[in-house]
C-alpha positions, -999 to +999 in steps of 0.1 A: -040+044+095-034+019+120-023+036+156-005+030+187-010+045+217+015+035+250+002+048+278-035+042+289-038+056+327-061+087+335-059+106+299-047+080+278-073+058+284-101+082+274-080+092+242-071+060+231-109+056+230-117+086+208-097+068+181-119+035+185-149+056+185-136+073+151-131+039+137-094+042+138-074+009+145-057+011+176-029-013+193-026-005+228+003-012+250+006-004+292+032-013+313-003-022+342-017-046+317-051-043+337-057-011+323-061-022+290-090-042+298-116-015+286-101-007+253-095-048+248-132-048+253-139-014+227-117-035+197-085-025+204-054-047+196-033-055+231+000-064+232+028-069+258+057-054+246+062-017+231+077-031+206+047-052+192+031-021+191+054-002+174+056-027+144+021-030+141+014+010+134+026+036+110+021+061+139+028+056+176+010+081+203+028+086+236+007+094+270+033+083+292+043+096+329+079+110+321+110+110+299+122+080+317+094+061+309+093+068+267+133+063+268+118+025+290+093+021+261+105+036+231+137+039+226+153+009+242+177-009+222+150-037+210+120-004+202+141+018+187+156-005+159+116-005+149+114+030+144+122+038+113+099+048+088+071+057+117+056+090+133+061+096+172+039+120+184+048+126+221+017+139+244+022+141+274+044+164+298+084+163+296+105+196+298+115+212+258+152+199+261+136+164+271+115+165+241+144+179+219+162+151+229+142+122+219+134+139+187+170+135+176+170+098+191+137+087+169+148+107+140+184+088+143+164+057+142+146+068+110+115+078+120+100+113+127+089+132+155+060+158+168+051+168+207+018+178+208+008+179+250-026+191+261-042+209+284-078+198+304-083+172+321-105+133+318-138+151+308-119+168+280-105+140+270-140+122+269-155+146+250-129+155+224-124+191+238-083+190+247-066+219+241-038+207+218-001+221+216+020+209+184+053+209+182+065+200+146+075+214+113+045+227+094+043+194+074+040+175+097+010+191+115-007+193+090+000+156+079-018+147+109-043+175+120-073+151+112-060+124+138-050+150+163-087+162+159-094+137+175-088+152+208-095+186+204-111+206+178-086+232+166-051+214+175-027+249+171+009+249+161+027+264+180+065+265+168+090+237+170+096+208+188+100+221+218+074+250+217+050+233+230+066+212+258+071+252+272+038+262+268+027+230+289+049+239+315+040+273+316+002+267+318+011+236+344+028+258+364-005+283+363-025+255+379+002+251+409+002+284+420-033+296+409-048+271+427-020+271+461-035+310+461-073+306+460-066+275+485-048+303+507-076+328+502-104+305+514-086+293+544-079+328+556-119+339+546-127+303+571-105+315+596-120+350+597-158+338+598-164+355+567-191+340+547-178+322+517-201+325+492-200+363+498-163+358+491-173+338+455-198+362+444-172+393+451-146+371+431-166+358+403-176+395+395-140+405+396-106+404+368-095+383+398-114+355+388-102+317+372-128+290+364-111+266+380-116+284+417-153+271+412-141+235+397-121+230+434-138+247+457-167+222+467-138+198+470-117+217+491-149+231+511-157+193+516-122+174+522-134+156+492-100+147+471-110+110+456-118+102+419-087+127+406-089+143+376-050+154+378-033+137+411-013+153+430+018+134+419+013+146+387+009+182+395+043+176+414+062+160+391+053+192+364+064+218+388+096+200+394+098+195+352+092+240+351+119+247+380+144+221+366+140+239+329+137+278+341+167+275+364+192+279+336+163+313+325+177+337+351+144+338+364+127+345+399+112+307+408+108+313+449+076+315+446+068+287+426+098+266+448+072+275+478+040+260+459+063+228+453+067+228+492+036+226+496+032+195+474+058+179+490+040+178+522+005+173+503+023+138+499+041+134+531-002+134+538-007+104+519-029+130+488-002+114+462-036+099+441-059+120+455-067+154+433-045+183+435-069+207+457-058+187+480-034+211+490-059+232+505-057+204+534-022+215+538-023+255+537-058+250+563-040+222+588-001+237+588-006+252+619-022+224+637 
């Protein structure tokens, strides 16, 4: 199997490496042709157009920032007239009805269609330990478990297309406001002089705990936000992907609405690339 992969910035890069490392042939396409450089230099085929990709593979990975961007690179007029008779397997993070949507567009080109996002972040994508969400009909998962293993070691299906677009929302949405609380937490413990490793030990030994309060609290502790593993335009751009798809769910989204707030101002602050614990900078300077 020859593969494509569009899309090589923070996870796509790592991921499209996996497959030259499993001896898979892989034709890479970016819209910043720059960041190709290191998989030009692993063996991978570069091309300039999506399109050049597209012809050259029987299956065609997508790790790109938004809807807008696979309806740029896929399925203009000149890409989707390739399509027909090749696998799309969409990963990255676009709402359910976006991903129902180009389903039917690929499949009215001829070709099929599977969503399969994941959760974790550049070391898990190094290592090959993604947590992966398939969308698909049961053939088709199974068609191409052994290439999805690839990027994590027990790729689930979940349901549908669609399925798992939700589910990545829904866990995307976890990191927003788990991580907005424990930034809130530690900036009130600072501001009442309580010791803060007295607070971690008391939370690591409670049902209160998450893993990832210890993955972002030397950062936040520090100030330190460079070298992201998941920018803060990123985290943004999910949350506004949930509260656009749960409005029409009759649900409750103030409090998620605040955590967006407070992501809005993280880049009014100019923490757009920085990493996502940035916000703690916003919840400990609001009042200053």
């Amino acid at each position: 199997m020859k593969v494509a992969f569009l899309g090589t910035g923070l996870m796509g890069l790592p991921m499209a490496q996996r497959l030259l490392a499993a001896n898979i042939e892989v034709v890479a396409y970016n819209r910043t042709p720059e960041k190709l450089a290191p998989l030009q230099a692993a063996g991978a085929q570069i091309v300039t157009h999506p399109r050049y990709a597209i012809r050259e593979a029987e299956c065609i990975i997508l790790m790109l920032t938004n809807a807008a961007a696979i309806y740029h690179v896929l399925l203009s007029d000149t890409s989707w007239r390739t399509l027909e008779g090749r696998t799309i397997i969409q990963m990255g993070t676009i709402t359910p009805t976006e991903s129902q949507e180009i389903r039917d567009s690929v499949v009215g080109g001829g070709g099929q269609y599977l969503e399969a996002p994941v959760l974790g972040s550049i070391p898990e994508a190094k290592n090959g330990k993604l947590i992966v969400m398939v969308g698909a009909e049961p053939k088709q998962y199974q068609n191409h478990l052994q290439l999805l293993q690839n990027f994590g070691p027990e790729p689930l299906l979940v349901g549908p297309v669609g399925a798992a677009a939700a589910l990545k929302l829904a866990l995307n949405q976890l990191i927003a406001s788990l991580t907005t609380s424990f930034a809130l937490s530690l900036a009130f413990i600072e501001r009442q002089g309580v010791d803060v490793d007295l607070f971690m030990q008391i939370l690591r030994e409670s049902s209160l705990y998450a893993p990832t309060f210890d993955k972002k609290l030397q950062r936040m502790l520090d100030g330190n936000y460079a070298n992201p593993n998941f920018p803060t335009k990123h985290l943004l751009k999910d949350t506004d992907l949930f509260i656009s798809e749960a409005k029409s769910l009759g649900l409750d989204l103030s409090s998620i609405e605040a955590v967006r707030q407070i992501l809005h101002t993280a880049m009014k602050m100019s923490f757009a690339n920085d990493d996502y614990s940035s916000l703690f900078s916003v919840i400990k300077e609001w009042g200053e």
